[in-house]
C-alpha positions as CSV (number, residue, x, y, z in Angstrom):
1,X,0.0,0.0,0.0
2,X,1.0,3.5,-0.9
3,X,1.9,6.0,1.6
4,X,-1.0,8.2,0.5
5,X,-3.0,5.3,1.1
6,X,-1.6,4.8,4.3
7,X,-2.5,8.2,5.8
8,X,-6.0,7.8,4.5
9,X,-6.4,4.8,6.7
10,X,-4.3,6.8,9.5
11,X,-6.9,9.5,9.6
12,X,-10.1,7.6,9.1
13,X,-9.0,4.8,12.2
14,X,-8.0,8.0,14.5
15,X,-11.9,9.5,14.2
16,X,-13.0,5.6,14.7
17,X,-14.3,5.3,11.1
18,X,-13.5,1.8,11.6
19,X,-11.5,-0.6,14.2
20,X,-8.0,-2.0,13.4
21,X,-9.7,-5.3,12.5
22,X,-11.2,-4.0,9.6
23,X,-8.1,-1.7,8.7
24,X,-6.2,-4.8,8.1
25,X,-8.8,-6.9,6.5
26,X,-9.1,-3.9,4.2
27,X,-4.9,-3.9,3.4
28,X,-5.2,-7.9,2.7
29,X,-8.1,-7.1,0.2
30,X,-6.4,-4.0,-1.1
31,X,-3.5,-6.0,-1.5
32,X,-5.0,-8.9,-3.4
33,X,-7.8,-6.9,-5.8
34,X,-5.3,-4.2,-6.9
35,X,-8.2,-1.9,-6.0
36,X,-7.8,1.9,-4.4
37,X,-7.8,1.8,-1.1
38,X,-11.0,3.8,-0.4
39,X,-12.7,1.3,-3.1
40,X,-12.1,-1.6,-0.8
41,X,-13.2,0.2,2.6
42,X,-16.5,1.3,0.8
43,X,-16.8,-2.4,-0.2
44,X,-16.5,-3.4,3.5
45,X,-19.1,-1.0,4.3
46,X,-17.8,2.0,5.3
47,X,-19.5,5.1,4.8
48,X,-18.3,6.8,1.2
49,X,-19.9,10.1,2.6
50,X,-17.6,10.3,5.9
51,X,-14.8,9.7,4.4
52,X,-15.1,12.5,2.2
53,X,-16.0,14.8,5.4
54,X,-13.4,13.5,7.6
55,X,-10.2,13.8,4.9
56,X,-11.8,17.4,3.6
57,X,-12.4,18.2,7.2
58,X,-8.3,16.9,7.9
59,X,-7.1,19.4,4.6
60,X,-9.3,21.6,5.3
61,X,-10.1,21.8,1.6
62,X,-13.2,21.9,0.1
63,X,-15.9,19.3,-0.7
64,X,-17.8,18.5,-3.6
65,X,-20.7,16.1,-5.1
66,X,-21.0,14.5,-7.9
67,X,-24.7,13.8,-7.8
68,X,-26.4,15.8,-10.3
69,X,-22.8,17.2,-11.0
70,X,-22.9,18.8,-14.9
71,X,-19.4,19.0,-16.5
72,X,-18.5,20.9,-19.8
73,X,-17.0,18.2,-22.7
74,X,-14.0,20.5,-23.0
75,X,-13.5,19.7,-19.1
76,X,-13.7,16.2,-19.5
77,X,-11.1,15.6,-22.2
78,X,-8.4,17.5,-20.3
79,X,-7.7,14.1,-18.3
80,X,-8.2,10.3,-19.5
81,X,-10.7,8.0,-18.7
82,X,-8.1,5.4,-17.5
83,X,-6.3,8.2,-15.5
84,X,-9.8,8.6,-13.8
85,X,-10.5,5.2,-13.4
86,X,-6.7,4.2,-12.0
87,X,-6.7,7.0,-9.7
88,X,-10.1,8.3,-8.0
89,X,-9.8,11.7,-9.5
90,X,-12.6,13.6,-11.9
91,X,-12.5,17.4,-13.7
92,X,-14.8,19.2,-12.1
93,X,-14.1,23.2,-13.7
94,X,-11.8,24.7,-15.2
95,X,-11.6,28.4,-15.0
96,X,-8.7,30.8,-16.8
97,X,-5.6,28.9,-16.1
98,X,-7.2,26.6,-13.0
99,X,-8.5,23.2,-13.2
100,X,-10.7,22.0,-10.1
101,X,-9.7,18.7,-9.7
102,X,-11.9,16.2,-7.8
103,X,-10.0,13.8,-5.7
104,X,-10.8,10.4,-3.5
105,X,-7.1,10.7,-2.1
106,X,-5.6,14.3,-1.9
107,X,-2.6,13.0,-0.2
108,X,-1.6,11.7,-3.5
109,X,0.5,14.4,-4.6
110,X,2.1,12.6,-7.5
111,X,-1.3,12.7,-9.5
112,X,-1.5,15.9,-8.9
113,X,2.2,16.6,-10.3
114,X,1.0,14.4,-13.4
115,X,-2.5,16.2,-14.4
116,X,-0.4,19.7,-13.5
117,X,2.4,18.7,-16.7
118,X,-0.1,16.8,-18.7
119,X,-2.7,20.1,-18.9
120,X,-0.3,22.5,-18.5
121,X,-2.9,24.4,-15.8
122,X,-3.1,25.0,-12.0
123,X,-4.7,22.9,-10.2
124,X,-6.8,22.9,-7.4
125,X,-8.2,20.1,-5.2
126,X,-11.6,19.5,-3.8
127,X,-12.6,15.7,-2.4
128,X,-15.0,13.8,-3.8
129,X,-16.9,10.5,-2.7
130,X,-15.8,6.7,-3.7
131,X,-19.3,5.9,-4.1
132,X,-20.5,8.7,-6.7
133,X,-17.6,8.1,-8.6
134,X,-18.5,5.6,-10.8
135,X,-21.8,6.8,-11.9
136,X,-19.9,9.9,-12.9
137,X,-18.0,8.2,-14.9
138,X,-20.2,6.1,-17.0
139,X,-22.3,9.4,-17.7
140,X,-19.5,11.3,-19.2
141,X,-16.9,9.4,-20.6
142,X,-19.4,7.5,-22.8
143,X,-18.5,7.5,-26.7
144,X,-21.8,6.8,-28.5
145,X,-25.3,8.2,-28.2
146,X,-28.3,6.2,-27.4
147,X,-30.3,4.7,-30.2
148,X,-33.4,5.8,-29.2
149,X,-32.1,9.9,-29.8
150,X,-31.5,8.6,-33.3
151,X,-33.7,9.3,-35.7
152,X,-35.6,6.1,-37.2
153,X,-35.2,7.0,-41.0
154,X,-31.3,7.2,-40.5
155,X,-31.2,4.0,-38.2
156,X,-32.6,1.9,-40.7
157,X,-31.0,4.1,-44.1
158,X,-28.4,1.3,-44.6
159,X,-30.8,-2.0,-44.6
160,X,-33.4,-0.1,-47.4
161,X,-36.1,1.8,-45.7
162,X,-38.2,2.1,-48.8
163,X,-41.7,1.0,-48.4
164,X,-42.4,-2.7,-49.0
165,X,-45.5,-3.8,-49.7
166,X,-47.0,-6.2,-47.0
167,X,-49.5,-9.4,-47.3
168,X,-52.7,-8.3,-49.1
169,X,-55.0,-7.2,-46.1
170,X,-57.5,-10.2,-45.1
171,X,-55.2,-12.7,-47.0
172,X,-54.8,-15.8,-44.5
173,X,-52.1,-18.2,-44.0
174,X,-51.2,-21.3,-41.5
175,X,-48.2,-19.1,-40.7
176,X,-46.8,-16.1,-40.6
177,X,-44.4,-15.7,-43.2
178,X,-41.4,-12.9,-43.0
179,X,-41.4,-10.2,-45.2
180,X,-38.4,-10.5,-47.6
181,X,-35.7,-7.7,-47.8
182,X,-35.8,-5.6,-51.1
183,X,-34.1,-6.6,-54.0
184,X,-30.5,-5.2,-53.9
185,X,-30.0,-4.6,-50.6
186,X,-27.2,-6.1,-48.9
187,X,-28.4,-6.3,-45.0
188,X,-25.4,-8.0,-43.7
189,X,-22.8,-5.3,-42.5
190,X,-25.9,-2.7,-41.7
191,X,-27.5,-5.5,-39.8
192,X,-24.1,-6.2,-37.2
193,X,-24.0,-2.9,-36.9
194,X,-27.7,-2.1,-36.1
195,X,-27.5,-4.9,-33.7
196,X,-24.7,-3.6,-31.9
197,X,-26.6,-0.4,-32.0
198,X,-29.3,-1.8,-30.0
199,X,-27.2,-3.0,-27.5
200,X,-25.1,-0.7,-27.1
201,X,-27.7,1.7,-26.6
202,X,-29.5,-0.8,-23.7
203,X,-26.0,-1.2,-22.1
204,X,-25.9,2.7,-21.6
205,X,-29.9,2.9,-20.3
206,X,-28.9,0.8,-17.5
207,X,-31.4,-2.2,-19.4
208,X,-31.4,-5.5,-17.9
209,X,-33.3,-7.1,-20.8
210,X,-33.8,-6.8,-24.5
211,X,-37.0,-7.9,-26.1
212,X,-37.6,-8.2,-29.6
213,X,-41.2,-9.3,-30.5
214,X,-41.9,-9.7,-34.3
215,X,-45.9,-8.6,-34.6
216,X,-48.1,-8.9,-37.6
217,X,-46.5,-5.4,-39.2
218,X,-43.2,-5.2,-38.0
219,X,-40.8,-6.2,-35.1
220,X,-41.3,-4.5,-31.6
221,X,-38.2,-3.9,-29.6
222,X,-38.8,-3.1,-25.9
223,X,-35.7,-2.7,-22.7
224,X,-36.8,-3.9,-19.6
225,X,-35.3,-0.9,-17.2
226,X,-35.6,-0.6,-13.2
227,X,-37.9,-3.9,-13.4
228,X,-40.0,-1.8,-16.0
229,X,-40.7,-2.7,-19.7
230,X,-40.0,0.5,-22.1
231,X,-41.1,1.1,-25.4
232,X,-38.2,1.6,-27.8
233,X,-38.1,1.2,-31.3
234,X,-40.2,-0.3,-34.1
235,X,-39.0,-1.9,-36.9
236,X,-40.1,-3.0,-40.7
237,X,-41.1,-6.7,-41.1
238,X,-38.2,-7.4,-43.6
239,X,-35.8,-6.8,-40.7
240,X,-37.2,-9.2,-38.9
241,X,-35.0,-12.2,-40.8
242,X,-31.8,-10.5,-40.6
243,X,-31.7,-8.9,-37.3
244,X,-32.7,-11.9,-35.6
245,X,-30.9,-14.1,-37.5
246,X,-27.7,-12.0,-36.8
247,X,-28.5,-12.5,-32.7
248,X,-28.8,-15.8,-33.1
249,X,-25.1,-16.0,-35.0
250,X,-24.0,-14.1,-32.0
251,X,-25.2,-17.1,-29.7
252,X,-24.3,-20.0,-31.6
253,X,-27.9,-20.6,-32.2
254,X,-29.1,-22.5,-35.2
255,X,-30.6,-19.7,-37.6
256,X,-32.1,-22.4,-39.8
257,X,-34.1,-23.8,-36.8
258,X,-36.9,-21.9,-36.5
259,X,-39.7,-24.0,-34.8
260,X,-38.3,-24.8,-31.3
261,X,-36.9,-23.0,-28.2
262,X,-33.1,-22.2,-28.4
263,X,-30.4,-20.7,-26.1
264,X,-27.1,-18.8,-26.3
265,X,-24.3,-17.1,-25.3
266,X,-22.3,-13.9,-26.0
267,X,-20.0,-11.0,-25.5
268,X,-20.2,-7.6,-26.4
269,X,-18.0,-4.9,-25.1
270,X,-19.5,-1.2,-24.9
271,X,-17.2,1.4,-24.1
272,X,-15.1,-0.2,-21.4
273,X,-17.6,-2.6,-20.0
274,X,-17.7,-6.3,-21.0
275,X,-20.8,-7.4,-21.2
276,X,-22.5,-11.1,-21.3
277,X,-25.6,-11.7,-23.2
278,X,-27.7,-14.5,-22.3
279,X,-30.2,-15.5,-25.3
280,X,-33.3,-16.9,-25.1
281,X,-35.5,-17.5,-28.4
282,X,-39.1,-19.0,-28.3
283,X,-41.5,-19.7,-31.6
284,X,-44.7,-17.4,-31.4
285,X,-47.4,-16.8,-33.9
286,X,-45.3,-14.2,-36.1
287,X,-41.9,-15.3,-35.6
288,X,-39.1,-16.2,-33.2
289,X,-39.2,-13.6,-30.3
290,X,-35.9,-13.0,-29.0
291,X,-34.7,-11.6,-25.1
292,X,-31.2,-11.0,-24.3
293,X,-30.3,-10.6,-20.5
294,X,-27.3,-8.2,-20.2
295,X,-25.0,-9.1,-17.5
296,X,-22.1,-6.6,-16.8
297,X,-19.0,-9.3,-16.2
298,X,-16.8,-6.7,-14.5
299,X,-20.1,-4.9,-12.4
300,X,-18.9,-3.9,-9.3
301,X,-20.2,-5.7,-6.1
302,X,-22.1,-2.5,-3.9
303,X,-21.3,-2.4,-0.2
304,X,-24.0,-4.2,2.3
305,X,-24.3,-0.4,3.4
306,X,-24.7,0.9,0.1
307,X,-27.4,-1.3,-1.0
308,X,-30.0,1.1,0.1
309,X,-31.8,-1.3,3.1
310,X,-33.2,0.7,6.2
311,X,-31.5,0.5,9.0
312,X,-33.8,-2.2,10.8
313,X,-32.7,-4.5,8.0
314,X,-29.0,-3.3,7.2
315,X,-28.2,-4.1,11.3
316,X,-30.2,-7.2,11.3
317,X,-28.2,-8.6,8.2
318,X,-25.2,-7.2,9.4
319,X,-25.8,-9.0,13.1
320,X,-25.9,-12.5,11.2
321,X,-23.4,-12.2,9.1
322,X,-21.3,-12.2,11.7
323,X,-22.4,-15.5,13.2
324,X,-20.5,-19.1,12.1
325,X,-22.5,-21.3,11.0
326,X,-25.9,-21.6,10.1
327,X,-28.5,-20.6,7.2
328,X,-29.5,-17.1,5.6
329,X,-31.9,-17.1,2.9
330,X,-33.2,-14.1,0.7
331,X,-36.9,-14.4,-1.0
332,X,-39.0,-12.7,-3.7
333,X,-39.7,-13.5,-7.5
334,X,-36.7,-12.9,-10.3
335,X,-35.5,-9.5,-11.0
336,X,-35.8,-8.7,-6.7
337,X,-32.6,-7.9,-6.4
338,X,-31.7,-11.2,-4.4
339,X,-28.1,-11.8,-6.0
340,X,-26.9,-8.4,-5.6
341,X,-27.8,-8.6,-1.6
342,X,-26.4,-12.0,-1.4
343,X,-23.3,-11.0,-2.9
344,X,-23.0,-7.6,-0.8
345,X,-23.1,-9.6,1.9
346,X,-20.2,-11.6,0.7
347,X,-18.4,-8.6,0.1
348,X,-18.3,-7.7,4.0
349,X,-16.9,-11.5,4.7
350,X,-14.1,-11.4,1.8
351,X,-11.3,-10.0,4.2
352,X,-9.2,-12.4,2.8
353,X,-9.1,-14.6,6.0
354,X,-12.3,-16.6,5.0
355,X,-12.9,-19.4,1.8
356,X,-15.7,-18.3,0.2
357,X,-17.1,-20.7,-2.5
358,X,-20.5,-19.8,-4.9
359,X,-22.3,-22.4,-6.9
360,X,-24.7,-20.3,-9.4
361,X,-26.6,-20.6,-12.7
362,X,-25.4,-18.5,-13.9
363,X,-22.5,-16.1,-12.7
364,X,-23.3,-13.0,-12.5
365,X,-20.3,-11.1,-10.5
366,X,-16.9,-11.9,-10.8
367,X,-15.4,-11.1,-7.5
368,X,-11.5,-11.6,-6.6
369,X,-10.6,-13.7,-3.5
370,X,-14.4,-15.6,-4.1
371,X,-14.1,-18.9,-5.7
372,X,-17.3,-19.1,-8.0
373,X,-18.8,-22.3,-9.5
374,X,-20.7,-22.0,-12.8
375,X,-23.6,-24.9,-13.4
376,X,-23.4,-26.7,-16.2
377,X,-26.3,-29.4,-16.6
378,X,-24.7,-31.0,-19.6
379,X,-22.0,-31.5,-18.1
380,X,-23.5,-32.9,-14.8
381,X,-22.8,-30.2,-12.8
382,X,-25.9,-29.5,-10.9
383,X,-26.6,-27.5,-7.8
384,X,-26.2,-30.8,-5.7
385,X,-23.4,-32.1,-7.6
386,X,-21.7,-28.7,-7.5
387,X,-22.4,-28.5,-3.9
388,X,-21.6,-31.8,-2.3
389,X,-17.7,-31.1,-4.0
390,X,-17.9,-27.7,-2.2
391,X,-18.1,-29.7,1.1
392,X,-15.3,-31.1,0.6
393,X,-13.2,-27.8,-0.5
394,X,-12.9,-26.9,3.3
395,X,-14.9,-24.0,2.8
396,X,-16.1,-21.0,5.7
397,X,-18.8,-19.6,3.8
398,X,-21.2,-21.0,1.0
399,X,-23.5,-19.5,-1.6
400,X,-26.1,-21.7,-3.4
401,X,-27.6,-19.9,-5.8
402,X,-30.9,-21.0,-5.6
403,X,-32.4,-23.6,-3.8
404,X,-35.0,-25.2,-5.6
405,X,-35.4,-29.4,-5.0
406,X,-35.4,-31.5,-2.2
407,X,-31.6,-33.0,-2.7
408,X,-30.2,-29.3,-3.2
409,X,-31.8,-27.9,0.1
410,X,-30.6,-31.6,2.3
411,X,-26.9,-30.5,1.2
412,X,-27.5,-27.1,2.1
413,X,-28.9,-27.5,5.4
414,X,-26.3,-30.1,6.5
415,X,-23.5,-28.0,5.4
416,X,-25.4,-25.2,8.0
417,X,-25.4,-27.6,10.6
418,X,-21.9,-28.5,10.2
419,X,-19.9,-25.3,10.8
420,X,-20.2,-23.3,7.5
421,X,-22.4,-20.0,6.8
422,X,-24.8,-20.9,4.4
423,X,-26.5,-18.0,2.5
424,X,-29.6,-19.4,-0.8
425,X,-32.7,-18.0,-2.4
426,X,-36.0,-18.8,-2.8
427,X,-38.6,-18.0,-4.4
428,X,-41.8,-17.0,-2.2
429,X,-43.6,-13.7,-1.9
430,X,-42.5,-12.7,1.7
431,X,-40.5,-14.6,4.8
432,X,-42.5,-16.4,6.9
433,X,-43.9,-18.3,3.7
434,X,-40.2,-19.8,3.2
435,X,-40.9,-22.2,6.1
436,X,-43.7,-23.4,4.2
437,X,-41.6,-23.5,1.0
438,X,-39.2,-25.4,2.5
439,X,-41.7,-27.8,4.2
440,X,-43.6,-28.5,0.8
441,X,-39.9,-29.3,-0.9
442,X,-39.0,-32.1,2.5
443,X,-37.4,-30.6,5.1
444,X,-37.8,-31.9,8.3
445,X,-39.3,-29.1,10.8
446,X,-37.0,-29.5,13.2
447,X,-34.0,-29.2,10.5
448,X,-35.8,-25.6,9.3
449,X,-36.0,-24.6,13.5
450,X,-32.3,-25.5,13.9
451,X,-30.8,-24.2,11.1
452,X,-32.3,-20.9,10.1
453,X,-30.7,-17.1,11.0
454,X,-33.0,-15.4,9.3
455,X,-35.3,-14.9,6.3
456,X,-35.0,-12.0,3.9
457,X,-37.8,-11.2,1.6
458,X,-37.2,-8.2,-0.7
459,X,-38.5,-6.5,-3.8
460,X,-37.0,-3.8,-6.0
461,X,-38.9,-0.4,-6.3
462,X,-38.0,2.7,-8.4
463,X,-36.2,5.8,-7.1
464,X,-38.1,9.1,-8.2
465,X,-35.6,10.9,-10.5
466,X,-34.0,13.7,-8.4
467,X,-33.8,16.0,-11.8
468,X,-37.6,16.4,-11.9
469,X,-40.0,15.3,-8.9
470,X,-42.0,17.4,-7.9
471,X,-43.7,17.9,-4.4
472,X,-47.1,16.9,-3.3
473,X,-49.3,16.9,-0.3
474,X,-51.0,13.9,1.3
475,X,-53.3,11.7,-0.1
476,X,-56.3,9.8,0.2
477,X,-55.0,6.8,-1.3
478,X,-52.2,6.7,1.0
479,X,-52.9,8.2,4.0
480,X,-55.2,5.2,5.0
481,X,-52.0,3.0,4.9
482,X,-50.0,5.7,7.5
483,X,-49.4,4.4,11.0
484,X,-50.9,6.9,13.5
485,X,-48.6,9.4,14.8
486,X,-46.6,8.8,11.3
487,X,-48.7,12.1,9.5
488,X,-47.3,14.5,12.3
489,X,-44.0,13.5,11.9
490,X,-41.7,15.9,9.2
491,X,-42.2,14.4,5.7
492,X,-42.4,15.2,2.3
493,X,-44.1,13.3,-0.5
494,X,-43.0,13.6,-4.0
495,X,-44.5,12.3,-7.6
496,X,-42.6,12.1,-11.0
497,X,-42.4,14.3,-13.5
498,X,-40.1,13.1,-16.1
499,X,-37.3,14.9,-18.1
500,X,-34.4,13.7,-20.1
501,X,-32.7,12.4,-17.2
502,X,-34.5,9.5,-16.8
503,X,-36.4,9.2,-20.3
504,X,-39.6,10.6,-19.1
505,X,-40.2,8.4,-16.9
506,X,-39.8,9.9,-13.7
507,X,-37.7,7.6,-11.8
508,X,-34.1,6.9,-12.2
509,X,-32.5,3.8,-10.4
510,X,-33.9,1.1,-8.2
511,X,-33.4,0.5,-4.0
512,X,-34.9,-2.5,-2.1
513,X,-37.7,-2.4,0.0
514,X,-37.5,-5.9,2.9
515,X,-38.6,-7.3,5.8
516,X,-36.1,-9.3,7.7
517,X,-37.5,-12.5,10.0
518,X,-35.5,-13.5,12.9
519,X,-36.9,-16.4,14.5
520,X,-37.0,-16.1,18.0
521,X,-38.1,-18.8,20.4
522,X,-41.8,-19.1,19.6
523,X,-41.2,-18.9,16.0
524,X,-38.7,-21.9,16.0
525,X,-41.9,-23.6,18.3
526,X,-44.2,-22.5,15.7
527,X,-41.9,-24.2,13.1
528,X,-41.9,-27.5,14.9
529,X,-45.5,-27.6,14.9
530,X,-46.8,-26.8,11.5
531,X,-48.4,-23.7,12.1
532,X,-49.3,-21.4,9.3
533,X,-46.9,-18.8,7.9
534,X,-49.7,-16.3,8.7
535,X,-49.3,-17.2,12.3
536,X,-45.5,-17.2,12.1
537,X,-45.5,-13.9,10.4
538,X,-47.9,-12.3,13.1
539,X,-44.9,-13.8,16.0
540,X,-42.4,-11.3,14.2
541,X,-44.6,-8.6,14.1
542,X,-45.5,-8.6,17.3
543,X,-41.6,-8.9,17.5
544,X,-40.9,-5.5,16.1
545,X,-40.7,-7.0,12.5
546,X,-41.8,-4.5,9.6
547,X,-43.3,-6.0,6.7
548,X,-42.1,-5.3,3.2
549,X,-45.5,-3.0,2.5
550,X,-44.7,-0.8,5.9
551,X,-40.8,-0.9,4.4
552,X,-42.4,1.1,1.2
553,X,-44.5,3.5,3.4
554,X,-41.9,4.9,5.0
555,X,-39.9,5.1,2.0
556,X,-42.6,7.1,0.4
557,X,-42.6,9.1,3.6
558,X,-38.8,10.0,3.3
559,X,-39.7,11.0,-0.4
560,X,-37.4,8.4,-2.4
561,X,-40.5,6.8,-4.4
562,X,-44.5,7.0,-5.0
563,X,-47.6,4.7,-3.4
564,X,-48.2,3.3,-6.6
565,X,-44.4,2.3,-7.3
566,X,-44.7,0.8,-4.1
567,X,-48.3,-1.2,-5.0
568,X,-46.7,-1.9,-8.0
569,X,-44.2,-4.7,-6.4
570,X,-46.1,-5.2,-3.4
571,X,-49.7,-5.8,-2.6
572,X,-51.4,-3.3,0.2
573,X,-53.0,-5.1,2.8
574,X,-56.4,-4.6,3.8
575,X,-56.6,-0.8,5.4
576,X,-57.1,-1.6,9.1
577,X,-60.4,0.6,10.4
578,X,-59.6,3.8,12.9
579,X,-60.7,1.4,15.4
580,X,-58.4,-0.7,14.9
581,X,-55.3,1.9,13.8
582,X,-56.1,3.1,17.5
583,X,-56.3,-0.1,19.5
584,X,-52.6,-1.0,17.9
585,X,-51.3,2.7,18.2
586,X,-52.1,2.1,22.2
587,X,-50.5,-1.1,22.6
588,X,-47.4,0.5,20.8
589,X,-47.8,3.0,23.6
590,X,-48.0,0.5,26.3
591,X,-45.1,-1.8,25.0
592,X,-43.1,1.9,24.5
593,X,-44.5,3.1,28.2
C-alpha cells in the first residue's frame, strides 16, 4: 500500500471510522484486488460520505458532489478516462488557467504533479466520494449516443427503408411468413451494426433485458429498465429475418431452426464494460421472439451499506453475518434484487481470512478472493453435484444460488449444521412463507428450527428521478396505509415528472424495500408444529418486524418513491379501520410506556 494510502487509513482509524480489525482486512483485500484503497473500505461497508468529510475536514479543503454534477466536454477531455478510473480523480471546472480537480485521495501528490504537466494548468483540489464516482464516470466518458435519440429514417437508411408492400389485407395463412428484404439490398454489414446499435444503446440505459417481439407489421423492440418494460423502437417486417438471424449468430444458435426454443451465449463490449448476453429464443405466432439478458461481467459488487436497506434491516443482516455457521436465505420473484444482496453480503466476509465458495446458474459477478462455480447441466454439474464437491473444498462460507429441490436444500442444510455459513434464495412472496416452502420441498421441521438465522424477503422499487420530482401533499389513497402518529411526523411526499434524465419516466434507479424475520423462540416452536406462515409472520410482528409493505411507506414518507411504485411490487394489505389503527397505536404506547 502506498503512503498516500496509508495516511487515508491513519486518519479515518484515528476518528474511529472503523476498528484495526477491519483496517487490516481492508490492506489484505487492497493488496490482493489491486483496488484503491478507499474502493475496498466502501466495499467493506464503510461510509463513502464520511470519508469524504473526515479527509476534507483533515485538509481543510473543500468538498464537492458528484450527484447531479454537470461537466463541460472540453472539461472532461483534459484528463483520460483510465487516468480517472486508476486514480479516484474527476475534472470538475476549469476556470482561466485553474483546473478544479476532484480527488478520493488528496494526499496523492504525484497525480497531482502528473495532471499539472499533462494540462499545462493550475490545479486545485476539492474531495470527492468513492461511491459517486463511478456513476460519474459512465455518464460522461461515454462515446456513443443512445439509439433511441437517433432518428428512425437514418437507423434503418443502410438495410433499405423504402416502403415494401405487406401481405394483401385479409389474405390468410397457417403461418406467418417474414417479409423479404428488397431486392439489392445487402443487409449483412448494416444488420451487425444495427445490432450492436441496439445494445449498445440498452448497455448505456442501464437495461437488464432486450425484447424483440416480431408482430403482424413489424418487429417491436422493448428494454426492460428498473424492473419496468419500455417502449423503444419499431422496426419493418423485412428486418425481422436478418436482425434476428444475426443475434442468433452471435449465440451460436441455429438460424435455420426456426420452430423450437433455443439458447445462447455472447459478449459484447460497450465502451469499457464487458458485457455477457444470455439469449433466449421461443417460436410465437409471427416469428421467433428473442430476449437477451445483459450481465455486466466486470459490475462492481455494492457495499452491504450501500445497498439502500433501512437500517432495521442493514443491522439485522449485518448482526448475522457475523455469526459461524448456520442458514441465511433471501426471497422474492426474479428481477428482486436477491443476488446483488447475497453477494454484498459476501463482500463484508471477503477480508481475505475466509474461503468463500459460490455455486450459481449462472455467474453474475466476478469477485477476486471468491471462488465461484458455474452450473453446467450437460456437463452434470448440478446445484447438488456442485455443492456436495464444495463440502469437501474446506470452505467457511457458501452461496447456493438458488435452492430449488429436495436434494439441493438436504446438502444445504447439513452444510449449515456443520460449521459453514450458508446463504440461498427462494422463491416466495415474503419470509415467513419460506418455512412453508421449504416444508412442501421435504425438510424436516426441526431441520428448518435449527438451522435458520433469518429470512429476507425483498422486492425492488423505483427511485423518483432527483432532476424532476416534484412535491405533493397527502393523499387519500395513501394516507389510510400511514401508521398513527406517522402524518405529524416531518415528511415530504413527491411524484414524477419526467425529463431527459430518466427518459420521461420519472424515476431513475432502483433501492430495495424488505422485511427481515429473525426467528426467535416461539417462532422456532411455531416451526416444529406446523403452524401457518400467517401465524408465524404475526410472531415477528408482534416482535418488532416491519413488513415489506410498511418498508415502502416509509420510504414514500422520506420522499425516495410513490404509493403506486410501491403497489406496484407489493400488494397493500387490507386498510385496518380507525378502530383498529387506535387499538394498535395504544399497545405501541404500552409496550413503549
Amino acid at each position: 500500500m502506498i503512503e498516500s494510502e496509508k495516511k487515508v487509513g491513519r486518519i479515518l482509524l484515528g476518528v474511529e471510522l472503523f476498528d484495526a480489525e477491519l483496517l487490516k482486512k481492508a490492506e489484505i483485500q487492497q493488496k490482493k484486488s489491486g483496488k484503491r484503497f478507499t474502493e475496498v473500505l466502501v466495499a467493506l461497508g464503510v461510509d463513502a460520505e464520511a470519508i469524504r468529510q473526515t479527509v476534507a475536514m483533515r485538509l481543510k479543503l473543500p468538498e464537492f458532489s458528484l450527484q447531479g454534477c454537470k461537466v463541460e466536454p472540453d472539461v472532461i477531455k483534459l484528463i483520460p478516462q483510465a487516468w480517472v478510473k486508476e486514480h479516484g480523480i474527476f475534472p470538475l471546472e476549469r476556470v482561466d488557467n485553474t483546473l478544479t480537480l476532484g480527488m478520493v485521495n488528496p494526499f496523492n501528490v504525484d497525480v497531482i504533479k502528473d495532471i499539472k504537466f499533462k494540462t499545462g494548468l493550475n490545479v486545485r483540489v476539492a474531495v470527492i466520494s468513492e461511491a459517486e464516482l463511478p456513476a460519474m464516470v459512465e455518464k460522461c466518458y461515454g462515446d456513443e449516443a443512445p439509439v433511441a435519440e437517433f432518428n428512425m429514417d437514418e437507423v434503418l437508411r443502410d438495410v433499405g427503408s423504402q416502403q415494401v408492400e405487406l401481405l394483401a389485407a385479409g389474405q390468410e395463412e397457417e403461418e406467418e411468413q417474414e417479409e423479404e428484404v428488397p431486392v439489392g439490398i445487402d443487409t449483412d454489414a448494416p444488420m451487425i451494426r444495427l445490432v450492436d446499435r441496439v445494445i449498445q444503446d440498452a448497455v448505456r440505459g442501464r437495461a437488464t433485458d432486450v425484447h424483440v417481439e416480431p408482430g403482424r407489421g413489424g418487429v417491436h423492440i422493448r428494454y426492460r429498465i428498473d424492473g419496468v418494460m419500455t417502449d423503444i423502437l419499431d422496426v419493418p417486417k423485412y428486418v425481422q429475418g436478418p436482425f434476428i438471424s444475426r443475434i442468433k449468430i452471435m449465440g451460436s444458435m441455429d438460424i435455420t431452426d426456426k420452430r423450437k426454443p433455443q439458447d445462447g451465449r455472447s459478449k459484447i463490449r460497450v465502451g469499457n464494460k464487458l458485457v455477457d448476453l444470455r439469449i433466449s429464443s421461443l417460436p410465437t405466432m409471427y416469428g421467433e421472439k428473442i430476449v437477451l439478458r445483459l450481465l455486466e461481467q466486470a459490475k462492481g459488487v455494492v457495499s452491504v451499506g450501500d445497498v439502500g436497506f433501512s437500517p432495521q434491516v442493514l443491522n439485522a443482516l449485518n448482526t448475522l453475518l457475523d455469526y459461524p455457521q448456520g442458514m441465511i436465505l433471501v426471497t422474492g420473484p426474479t428481477g428482486s434484487g436477491k443476488t446483488t444482496t447475497l453477494y454484498s453480503a459476501l463482500s463484508r466476509l471477503n477480508d481475505g481470512t475466509t474461503n468463500i465458495v459460490t455455486v450459481e446458474d449462472p455467474v453474475e459477478y466476478q469477485v477476486p478472493g471468491i471462488n465461484q462455480v458455474q452450473i453446467n447441466i450437460r456437463a452434470g454439474m448440478t446445484f447438488a453435484n456442485g455443492l456436495r464437491s464444495i463440502l469437501r473444498q474446506d470452505p467457511d462460507v457458501i452461496l447456493v444460488g438458488e435452492t430449488r429441490d429436495l436434494e439441493t436444500a438436504e446438502i444445504a442444510f447439513h452444510a449449515a449444521q456443520t460449521g459453514h455459513l450458508v446463504l440461498s434464495t427462494l422463491h416466495t412472496n415474503d419470509a415467513a412463507s419460506s418455512v412453508t416452502r421449504l416444508l412442501a420441498i421435504g425438510i424436516d421441521p426441526y431441520i428448518i428450527a435449527s438451522s435458520i438465522l433469518g429470512v429476507m424477503a425483498q422486492r425492488l422499487v423505483r427511485q423518483l428521478c432527483p432532476k424532476c420530482k416534484v412535491p405533493v401533499s397527502m393523499y387519500e389513497a395513501l394516507e389510510k396505509y400511514v401508521p398513527p402518529g406517522a402524518k405529524e411526523m416531518p415528511h415530504q411526499l413527491f411524484e414524477s415528472k419526467g425529463c431527459k434524465e430518466c427518459r420521461d419516466t420519472g424515476f431513475l434507479g432502483r433501492f430495495p424495500i424488505a422485511e427481515f424475520l429473525v426467528p426467535n423462540d416461539t417462532i422456532r416452536d411455531f416451526i416444529l408444529k406446523g403452524r401457518s406462515d400467517r401465524e408465524i409472520l404475526n410472531i415477528a410482528r408482534q416482535a418488532g418486524m416491519k413488513t415489506i409493505f410498511e418498508d415502502g411507506i416509509e420510504r414514500i414518507l422520506q420522499g425516495l418513491t410513490t404509493f403506486e411504485e410501491v403497489t406496484r411490487v407489493v400488494a397493500p394489505p387490507p386498510a385496518p379501520a380507525p378502530e383498529e389503527k387506535a387499538k394498535v397505536s395504544l399497545m405501541k404506547a404500552k409496550e413503549t410506556g
